[in-house]
py3Dmol code that shows the C-alpha trace and the ligand (Angstrom):
import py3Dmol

protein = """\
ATOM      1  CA  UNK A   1      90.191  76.548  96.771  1.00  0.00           C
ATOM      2  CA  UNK A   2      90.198  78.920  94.046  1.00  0.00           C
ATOM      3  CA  UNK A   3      92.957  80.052  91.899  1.00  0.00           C
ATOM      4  CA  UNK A   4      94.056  83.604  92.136  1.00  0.00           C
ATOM      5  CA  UNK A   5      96.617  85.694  90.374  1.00  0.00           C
ATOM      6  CA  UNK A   6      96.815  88.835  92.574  1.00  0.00           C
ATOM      7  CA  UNK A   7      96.230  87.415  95.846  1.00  0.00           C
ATOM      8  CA  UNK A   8      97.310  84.673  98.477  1.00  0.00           C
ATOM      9  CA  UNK A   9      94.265  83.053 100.492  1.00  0.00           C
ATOM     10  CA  UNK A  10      94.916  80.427 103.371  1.00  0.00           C
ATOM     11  CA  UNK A  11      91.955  79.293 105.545  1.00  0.00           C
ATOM     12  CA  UNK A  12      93.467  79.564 109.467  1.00  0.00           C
ATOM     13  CA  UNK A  13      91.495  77.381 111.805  1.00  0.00           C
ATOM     14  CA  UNK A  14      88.424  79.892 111.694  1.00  0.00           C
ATOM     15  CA  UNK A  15      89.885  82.961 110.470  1.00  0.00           C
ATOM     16  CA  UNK A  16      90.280  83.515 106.349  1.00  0.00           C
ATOM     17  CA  UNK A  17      93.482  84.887 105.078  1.00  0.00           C
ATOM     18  CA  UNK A  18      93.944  87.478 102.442  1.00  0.00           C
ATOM     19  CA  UNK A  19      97.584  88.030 101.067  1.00  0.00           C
ATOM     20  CA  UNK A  20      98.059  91.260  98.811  1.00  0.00           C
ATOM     21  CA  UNK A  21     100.555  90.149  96.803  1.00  0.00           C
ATOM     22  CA  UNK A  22     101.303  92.325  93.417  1.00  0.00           C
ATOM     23  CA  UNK A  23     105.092  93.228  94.733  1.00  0.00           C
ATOM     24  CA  UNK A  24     105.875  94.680  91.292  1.00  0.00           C
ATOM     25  CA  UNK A  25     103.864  97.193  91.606  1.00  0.00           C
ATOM     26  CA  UNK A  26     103.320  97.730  95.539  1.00  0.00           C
ATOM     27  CA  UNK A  27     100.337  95.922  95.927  1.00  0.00           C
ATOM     28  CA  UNK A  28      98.546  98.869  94.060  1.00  0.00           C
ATOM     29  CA  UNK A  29      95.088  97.701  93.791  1.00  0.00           C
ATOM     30  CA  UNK A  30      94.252  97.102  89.872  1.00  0.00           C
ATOM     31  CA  UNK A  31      90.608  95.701  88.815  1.00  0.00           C
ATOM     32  CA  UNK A  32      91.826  92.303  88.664  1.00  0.00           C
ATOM     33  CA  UNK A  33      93.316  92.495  92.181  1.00  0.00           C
ATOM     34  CA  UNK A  34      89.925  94.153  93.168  1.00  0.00           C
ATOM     35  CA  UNK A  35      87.755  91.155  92.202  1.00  0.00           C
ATOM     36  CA  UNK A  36      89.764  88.897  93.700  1.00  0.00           C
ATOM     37  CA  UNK A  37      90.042  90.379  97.128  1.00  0.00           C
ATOM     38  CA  UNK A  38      86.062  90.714  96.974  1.00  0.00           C
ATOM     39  CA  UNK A  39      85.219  87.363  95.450  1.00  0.00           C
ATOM     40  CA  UNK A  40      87.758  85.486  98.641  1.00  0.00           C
ATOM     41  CA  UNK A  41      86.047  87.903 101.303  1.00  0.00           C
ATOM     42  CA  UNK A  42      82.442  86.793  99.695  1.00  0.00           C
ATOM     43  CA  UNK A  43      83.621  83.616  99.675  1.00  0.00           C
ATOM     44  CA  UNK A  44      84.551  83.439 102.938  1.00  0.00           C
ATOM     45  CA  UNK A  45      81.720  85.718 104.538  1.00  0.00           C
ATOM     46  CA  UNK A  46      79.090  82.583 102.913  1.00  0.00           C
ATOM     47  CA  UNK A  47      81.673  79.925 105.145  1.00  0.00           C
ATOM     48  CA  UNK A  48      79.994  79.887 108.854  1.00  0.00           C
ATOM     49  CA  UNK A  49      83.324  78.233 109.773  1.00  0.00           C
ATOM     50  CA  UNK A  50      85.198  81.127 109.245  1.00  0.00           C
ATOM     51  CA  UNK A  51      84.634  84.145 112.197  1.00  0.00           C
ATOM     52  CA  UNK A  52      87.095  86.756 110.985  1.00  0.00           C
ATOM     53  CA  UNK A  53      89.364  88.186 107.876  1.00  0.00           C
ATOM     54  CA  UNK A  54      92.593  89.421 107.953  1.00  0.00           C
ATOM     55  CA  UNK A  55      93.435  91.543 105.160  1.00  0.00           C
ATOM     56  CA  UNK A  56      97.416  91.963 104.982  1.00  0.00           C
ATOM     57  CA  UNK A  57      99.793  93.055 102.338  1.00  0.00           C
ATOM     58  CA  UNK A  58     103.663  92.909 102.301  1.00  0.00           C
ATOM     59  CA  UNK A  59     106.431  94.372 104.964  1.00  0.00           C
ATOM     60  CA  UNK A  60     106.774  97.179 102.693  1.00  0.00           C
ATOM     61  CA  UNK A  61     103.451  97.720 101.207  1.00  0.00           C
ATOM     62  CA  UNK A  62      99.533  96.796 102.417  1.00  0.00           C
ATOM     63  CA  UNK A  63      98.932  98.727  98.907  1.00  0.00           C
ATOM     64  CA  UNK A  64     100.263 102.028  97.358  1.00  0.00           C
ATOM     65  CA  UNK A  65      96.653 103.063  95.661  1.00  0.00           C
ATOM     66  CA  UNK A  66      94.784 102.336  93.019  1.00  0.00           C
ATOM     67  CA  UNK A  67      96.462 101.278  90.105  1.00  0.00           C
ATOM     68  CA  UNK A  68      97.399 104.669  88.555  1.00  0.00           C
ATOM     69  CA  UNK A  69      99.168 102.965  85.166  1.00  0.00           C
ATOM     70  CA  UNK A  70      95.553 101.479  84.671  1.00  0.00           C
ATOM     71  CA  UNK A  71      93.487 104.538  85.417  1.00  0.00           C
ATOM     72  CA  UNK A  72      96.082 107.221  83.301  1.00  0.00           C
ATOM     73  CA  UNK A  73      94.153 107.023  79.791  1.00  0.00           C
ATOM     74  CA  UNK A  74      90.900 107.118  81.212  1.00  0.00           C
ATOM     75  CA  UNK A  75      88.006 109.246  80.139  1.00  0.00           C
ATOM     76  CA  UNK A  76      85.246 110.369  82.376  1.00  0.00           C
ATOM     77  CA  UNK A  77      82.734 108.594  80.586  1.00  0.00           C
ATOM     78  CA  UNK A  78      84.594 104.974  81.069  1.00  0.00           C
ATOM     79  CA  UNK A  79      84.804 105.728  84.697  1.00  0.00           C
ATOM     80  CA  UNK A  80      81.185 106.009  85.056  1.00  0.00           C
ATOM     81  CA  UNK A  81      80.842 102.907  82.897  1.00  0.00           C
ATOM     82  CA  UNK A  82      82.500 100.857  84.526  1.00  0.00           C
ATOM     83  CA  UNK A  83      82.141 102.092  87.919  1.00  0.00           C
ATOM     84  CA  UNK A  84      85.827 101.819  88.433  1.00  0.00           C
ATOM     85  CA  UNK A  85      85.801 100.731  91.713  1.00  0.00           C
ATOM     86  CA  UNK A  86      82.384  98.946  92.217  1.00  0.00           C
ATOM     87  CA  UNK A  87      83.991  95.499  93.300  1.00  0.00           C
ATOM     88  CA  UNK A  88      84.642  97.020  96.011  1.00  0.00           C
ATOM     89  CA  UNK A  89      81.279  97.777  97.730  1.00  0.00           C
ATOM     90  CA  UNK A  90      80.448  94.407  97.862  1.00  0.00           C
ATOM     91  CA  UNK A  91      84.490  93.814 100.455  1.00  0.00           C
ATOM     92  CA  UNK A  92      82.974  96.287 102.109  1.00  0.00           C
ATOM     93  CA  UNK A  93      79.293  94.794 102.332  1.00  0.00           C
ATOM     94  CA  UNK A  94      80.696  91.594 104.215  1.00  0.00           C
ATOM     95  CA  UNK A  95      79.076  90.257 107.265  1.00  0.00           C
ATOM     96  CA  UNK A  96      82.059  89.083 108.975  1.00  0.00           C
ATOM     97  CA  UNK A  97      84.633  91.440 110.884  1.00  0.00           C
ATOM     98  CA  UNK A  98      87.306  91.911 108.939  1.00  0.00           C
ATOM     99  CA  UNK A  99      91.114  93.008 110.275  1.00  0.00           C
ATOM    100  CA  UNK A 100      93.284  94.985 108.022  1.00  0.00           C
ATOM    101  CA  UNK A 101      97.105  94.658 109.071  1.00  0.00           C
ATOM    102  CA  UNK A 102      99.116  96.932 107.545  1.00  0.00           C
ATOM    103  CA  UNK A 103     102.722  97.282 107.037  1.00  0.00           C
ATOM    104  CA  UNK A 104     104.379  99.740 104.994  1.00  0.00           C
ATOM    105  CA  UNK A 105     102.533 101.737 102.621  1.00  0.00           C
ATOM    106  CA  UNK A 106      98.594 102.496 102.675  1.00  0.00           C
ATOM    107  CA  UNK A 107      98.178 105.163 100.426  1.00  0.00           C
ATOM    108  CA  UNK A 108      95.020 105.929  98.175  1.00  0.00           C
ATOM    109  CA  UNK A 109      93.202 103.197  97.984  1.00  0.00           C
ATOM    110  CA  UNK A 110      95.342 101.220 100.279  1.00  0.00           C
ATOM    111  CA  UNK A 111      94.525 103.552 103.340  1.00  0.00           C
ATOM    112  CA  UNK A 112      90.706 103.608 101.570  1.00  0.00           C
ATOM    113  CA  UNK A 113      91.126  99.489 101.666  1.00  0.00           C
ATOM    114  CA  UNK A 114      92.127  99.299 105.357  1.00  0.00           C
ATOM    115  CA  UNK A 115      89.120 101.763 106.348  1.00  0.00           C
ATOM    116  CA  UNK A 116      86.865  99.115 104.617  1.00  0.00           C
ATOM    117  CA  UNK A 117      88.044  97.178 106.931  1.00  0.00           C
ATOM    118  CA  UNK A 118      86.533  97.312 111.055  1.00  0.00           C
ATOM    119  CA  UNK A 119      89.620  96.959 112.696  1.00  0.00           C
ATOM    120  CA  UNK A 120      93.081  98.400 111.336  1.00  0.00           C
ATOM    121  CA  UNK A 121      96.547  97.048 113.430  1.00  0.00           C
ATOM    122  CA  UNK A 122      99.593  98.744 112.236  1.00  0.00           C
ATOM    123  CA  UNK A 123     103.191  98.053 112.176  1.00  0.00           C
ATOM    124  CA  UNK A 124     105.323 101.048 113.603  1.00  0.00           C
ATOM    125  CA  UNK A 125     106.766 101.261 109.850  1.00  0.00           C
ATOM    126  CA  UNK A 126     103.074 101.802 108.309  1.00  0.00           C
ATOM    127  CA  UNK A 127     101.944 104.886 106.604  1.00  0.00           C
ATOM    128  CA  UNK A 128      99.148 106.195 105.851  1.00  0.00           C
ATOM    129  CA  UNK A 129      97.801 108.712 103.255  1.00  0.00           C
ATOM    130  CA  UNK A 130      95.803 110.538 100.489  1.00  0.00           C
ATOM    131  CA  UNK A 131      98.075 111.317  98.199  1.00  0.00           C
ATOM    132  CA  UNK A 132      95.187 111.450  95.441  1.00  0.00           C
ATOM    133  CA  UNK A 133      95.485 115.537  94.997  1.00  0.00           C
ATOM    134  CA  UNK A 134      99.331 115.055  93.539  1.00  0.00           C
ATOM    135  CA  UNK A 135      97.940 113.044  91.085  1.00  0.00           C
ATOM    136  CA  UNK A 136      95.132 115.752  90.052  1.00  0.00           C
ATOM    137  CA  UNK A 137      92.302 113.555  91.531  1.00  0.00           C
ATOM    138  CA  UNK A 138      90.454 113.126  94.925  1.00  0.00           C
ATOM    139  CA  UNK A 139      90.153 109.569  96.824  1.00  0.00           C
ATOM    140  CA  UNK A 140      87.489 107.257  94.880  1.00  0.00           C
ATOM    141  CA  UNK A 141      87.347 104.541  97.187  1.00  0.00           C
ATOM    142  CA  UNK A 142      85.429 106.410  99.743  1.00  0.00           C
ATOM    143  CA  UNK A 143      88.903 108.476 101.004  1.00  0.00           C
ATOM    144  CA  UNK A 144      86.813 111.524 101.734  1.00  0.00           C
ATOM    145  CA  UNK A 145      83.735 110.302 103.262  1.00  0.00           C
ATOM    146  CA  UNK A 146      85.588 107.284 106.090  1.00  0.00           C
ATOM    147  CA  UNK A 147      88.708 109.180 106.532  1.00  0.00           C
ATOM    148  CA  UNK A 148      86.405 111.843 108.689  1.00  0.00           C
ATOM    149  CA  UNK A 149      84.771 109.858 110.028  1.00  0.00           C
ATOM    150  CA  UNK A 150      87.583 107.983 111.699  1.00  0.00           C
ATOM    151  CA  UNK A 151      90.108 111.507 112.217  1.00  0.00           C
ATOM    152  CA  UNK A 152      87.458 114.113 111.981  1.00  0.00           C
ATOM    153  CA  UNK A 153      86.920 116.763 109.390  1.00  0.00           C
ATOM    154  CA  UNK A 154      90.181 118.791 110.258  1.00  0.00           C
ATOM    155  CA  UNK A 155      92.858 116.322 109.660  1.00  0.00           C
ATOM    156  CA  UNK A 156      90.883 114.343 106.770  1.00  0.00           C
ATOM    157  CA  UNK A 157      91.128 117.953 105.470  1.00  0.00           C
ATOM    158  CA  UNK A 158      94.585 118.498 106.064  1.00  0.00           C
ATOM    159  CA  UNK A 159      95.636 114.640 104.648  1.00  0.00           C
ATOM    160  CA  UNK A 160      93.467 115.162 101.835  1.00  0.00           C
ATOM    161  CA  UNK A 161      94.451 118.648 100.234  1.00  0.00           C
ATOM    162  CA  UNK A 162      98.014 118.308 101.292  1.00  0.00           C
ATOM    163  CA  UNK A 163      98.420 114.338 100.215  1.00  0.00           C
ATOM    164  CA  UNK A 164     100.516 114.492 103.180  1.00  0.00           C
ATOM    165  CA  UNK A 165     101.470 110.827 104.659  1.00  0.00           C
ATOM    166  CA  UNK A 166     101.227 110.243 108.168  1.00  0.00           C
ATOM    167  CA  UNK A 167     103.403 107.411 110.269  1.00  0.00           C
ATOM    168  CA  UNK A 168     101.538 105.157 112.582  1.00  0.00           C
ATOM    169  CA  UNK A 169     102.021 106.698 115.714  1.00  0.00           C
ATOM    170  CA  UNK A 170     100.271 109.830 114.549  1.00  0.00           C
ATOM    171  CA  UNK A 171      97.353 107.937 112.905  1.00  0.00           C
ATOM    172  CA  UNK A 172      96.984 105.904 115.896  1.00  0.00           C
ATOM    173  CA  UNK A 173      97.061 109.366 118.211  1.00  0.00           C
ATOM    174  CA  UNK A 174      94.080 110.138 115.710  1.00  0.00           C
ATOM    175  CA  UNK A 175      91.889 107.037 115.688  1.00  0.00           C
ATOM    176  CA  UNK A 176      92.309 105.804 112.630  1.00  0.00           C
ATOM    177  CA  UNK A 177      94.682 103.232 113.987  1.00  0.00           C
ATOM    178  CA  UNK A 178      93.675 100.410 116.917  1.00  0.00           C
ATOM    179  CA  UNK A 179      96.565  99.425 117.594  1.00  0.00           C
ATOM    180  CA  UNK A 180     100.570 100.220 116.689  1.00  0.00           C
ATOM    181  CA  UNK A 181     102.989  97.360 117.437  1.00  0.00           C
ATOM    182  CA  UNK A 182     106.475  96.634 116.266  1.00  0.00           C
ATOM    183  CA  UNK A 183     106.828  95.396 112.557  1.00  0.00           C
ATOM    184  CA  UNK A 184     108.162  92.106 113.713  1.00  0.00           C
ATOM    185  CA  UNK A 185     104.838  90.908 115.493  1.00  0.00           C
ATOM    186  CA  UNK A 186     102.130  92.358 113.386  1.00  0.00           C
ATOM    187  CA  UNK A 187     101.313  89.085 112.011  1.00  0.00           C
ATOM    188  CA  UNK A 188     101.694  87.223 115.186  1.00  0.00           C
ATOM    189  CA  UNK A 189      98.830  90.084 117.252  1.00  0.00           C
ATOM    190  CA  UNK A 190      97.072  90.072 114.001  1.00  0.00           C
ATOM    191  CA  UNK A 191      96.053  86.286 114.793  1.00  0.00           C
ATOM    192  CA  UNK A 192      95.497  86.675 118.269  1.00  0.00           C
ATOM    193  CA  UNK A 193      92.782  89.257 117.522  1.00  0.00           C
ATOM    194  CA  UNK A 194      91.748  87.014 114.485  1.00  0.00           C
ATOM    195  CA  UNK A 195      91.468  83.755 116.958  1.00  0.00           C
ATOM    196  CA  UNK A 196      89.568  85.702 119.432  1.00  0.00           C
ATOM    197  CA  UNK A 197      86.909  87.290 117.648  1.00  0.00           C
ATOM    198  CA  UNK A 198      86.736  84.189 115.554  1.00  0.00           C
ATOM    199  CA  UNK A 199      85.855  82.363 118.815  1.00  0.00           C
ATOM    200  CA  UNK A 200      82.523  84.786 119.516  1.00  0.00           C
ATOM    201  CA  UNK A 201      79.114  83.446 118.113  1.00  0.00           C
ATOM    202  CA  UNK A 202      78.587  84.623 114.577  1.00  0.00           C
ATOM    203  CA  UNK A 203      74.953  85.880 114.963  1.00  0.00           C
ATOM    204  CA  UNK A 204      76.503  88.391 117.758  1.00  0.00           C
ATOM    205  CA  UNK A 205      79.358  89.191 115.569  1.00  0.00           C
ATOM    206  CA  UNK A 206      77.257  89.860 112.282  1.00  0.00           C
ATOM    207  CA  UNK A 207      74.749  92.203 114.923  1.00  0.00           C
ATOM    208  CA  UNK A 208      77.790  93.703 116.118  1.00  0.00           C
ATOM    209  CA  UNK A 209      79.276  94.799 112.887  1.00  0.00           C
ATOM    210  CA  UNK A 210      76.285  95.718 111.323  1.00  0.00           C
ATOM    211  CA  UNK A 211      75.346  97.924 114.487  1.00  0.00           C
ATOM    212  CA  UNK A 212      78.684  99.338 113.986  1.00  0.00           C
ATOM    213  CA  UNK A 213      78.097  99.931 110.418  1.00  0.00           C
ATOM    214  CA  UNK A 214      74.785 101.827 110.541  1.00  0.00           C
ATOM    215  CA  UNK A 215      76.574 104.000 113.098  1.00  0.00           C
ATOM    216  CA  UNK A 216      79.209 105.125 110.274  1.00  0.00           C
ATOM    217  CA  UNK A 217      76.241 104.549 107.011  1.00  0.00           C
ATOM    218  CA  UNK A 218      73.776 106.914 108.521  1.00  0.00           C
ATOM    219  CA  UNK A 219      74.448 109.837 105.617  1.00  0.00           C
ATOM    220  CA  UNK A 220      77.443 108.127 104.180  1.00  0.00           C
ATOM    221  CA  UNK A 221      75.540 106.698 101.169  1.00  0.00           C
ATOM    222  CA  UNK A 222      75.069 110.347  99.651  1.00  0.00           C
ATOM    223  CA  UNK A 223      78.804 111.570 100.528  1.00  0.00           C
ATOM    224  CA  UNK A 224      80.283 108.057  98.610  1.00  0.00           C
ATOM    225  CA  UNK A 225      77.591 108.895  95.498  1.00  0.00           C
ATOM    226  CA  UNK A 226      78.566 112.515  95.322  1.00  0.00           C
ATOM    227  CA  UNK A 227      82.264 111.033  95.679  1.00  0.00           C
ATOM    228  CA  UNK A 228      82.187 108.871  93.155  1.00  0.00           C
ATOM    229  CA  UNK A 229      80.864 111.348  90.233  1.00  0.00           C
ATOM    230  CA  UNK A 230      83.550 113.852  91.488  1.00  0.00           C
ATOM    231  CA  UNK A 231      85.940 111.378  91.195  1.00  0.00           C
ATOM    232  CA  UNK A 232      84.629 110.469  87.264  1.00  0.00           C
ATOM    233  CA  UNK A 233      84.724 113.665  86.534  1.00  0.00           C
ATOM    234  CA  UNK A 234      88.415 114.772  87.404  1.00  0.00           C
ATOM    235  CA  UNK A 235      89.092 112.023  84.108  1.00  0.00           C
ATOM    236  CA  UNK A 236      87.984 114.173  81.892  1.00  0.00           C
ATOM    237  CA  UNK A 237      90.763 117.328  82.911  1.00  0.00           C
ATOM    238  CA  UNK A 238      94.330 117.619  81.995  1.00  0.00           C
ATOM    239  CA  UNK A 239      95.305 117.669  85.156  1.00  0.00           C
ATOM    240  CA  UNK A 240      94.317 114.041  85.731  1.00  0.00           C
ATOM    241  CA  UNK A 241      96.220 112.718  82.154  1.00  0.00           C
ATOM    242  CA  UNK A 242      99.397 115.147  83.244  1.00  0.00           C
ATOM    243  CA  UNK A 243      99.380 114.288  86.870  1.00  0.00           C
ATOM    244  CA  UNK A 244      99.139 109.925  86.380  1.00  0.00           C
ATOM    245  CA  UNK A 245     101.962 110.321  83.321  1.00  0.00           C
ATOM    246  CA  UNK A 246     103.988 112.342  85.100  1.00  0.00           C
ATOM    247  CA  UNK A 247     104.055 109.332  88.109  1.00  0.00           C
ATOM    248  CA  UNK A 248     104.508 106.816  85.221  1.00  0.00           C
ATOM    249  CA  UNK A 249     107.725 109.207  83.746  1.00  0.00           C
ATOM    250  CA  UNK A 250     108.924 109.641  87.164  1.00  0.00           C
ATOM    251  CA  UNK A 251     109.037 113.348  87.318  1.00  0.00           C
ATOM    252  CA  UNK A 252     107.073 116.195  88.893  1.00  0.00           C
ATOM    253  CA  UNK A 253     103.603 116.996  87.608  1.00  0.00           C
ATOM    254  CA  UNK A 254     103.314 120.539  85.866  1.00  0.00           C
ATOM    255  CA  UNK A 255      99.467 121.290  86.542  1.00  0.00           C
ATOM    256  CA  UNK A 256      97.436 123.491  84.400  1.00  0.00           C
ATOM    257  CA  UNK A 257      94.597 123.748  86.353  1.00  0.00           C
ATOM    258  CA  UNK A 258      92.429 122.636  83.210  1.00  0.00           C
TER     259      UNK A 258
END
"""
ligand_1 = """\
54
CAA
N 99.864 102.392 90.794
C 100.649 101.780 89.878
N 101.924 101.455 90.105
C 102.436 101.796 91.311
C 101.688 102.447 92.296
C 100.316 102.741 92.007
N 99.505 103.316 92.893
N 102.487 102.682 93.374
C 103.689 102.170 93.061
N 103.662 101.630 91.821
C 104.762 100.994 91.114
C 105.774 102.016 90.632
O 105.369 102.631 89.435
C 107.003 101.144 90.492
O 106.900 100.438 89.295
P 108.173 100.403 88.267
O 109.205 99.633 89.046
O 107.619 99.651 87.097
O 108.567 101.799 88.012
C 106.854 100.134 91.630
O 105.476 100.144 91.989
C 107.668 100.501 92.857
O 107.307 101.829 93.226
P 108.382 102.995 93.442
O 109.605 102.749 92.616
O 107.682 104.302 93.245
O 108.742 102.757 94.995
P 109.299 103.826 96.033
O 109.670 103.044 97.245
O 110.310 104.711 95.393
O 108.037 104.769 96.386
C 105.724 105.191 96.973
C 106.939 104.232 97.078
C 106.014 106.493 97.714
C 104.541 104.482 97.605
C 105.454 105.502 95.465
O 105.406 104.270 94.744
C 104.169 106.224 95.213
O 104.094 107.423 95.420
N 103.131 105.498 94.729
C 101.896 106.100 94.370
C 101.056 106.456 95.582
C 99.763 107.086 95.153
O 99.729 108.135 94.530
N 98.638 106.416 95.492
C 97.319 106.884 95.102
C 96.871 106.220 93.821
S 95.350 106.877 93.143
C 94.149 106.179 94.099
O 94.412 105.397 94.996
C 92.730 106.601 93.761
C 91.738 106.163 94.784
O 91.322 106.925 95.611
C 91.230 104.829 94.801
"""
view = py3Dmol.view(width=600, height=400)
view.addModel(protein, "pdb")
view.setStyle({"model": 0}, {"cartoon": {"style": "trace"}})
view.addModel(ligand_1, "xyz")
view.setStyle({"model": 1}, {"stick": {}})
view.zoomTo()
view.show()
């Protein structure tokens, strides 16, 4: 199997495994860790022994965002260019269902991650957030285009502008969540779910997901394109620079709405 820095994959019987594992840094989801979560999902979406993916990260983190220390210096202009996120549309293009199982932190483009994802199971310790608007940005990773679509436009609102984190419980009470169970058995219900959709016939599970995908898609296309240049654009403000140094330096961001 192939040899990855970022990540830990195991094959299961028929279920793939994905591992999130940068614990220096809170799983926080740099371009390297990008292209390997989406080349082991590709890579296991072309295996027609494998049914299902579980995407997991650690007891204290599924991932704390984007990599901020990467994005700081940024410009605009090298955000378009390299369409800082891209690697992800093709995780999120993948035939096969795909389980996110979170523990701990899913904030920014962790919680973005997990709504990739068709399923989400949550530990009772996970939480879940935007906290992109402390950091003088918005979500990039499609934050403000799935995160209504799974709570509705009210509480994506109030998550979004706030950067307020919820706790499982709540995001469970608002859909966002299937299922809360205790911290202890995530992985354990995690592969029962795995197993059992892994046992269905793939050409029903690929209709099924896809069916379930043009549901969300119908005018999500234009929301993630207008999204994504609002998100390129916030690079080129002081806010942005003073908001992603002040994380790095550990101290409170003094915005000057520039
Ligand atoms: N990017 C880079 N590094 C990160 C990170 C991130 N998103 N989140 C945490 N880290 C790093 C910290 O800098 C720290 O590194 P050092 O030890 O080198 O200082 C290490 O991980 C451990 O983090 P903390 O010491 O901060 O841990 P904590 O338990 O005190 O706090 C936390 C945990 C509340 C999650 C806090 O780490 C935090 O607020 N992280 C940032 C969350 C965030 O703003 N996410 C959004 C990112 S932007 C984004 O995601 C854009 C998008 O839409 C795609």
């Amino acid at each position: 199997m192939t040899e990855y820095e970022t990540i830990l994959v195991e094959r299961r019987g028929r279920v793939g495994w994905i591992t999130l594992n940068r614990p220096q840094a809170l799983n926080a989801l740099n371009s390297q860790l990008a292209q390997e979560v989406t080349a082991a999902a590709v890579a296991f979406d072309a295996d027609h022994g494998i049914g299902a993916i579980v995407v997991t990260g650690s007891e204290k983190a599924f991932a704390a965002g984007a990599d901020i220390k990467e994005m700081e210096s940024m410009s605009a202009a090298d955000m378009r260019a390299t369409d800082h996120f891209g690697a992800w549309d093709d995780f999120a293009a993948v035939r096969t269902p795909v389980i996110a199982a979170v523990s701990g932190f899913a904030l920014g483009g962790g919680c973005e991650l997990a709504m990739m994802c068709d399923i989400i199971l949550a530990a009772d310790t996970a939480k879940f957030g935007q906290p992109e608007i402390n950091l003088g940005v918005i979500p990039g990773m499609g934050g403000t285009q799935r995160l209504i679509r799974a709570v509705g436009y009210y509480k994506a609102a109030e998550l979004i502008l706030s950067g307020r984190m919820m706790g499982a419980e709540e995001a469970e009470r608002a859909g966002l969540v299937s299922r809360v169970v205790p911290a202890s058995d995530l992985l354990t219900e995690a592969t029962t779910l795995a197993d059992t959709i892994a046992s269905k016939g793939l050409p029903s599970l690929y209709a099924a997901k896809a069916a379930l995908d043009a549901a969300m898609e119908t005018p999500l296309a234009d929301g993630l394109a207008h999204e994504k240049q609002a998100f390129a654009a916030l690079f080129d403000t002081a806010d942005q620079k003073e908001g992603m140094s002040a994380f790095r330096e550990k101290r409170s961001p003094d915005f000057t709405n520039r």
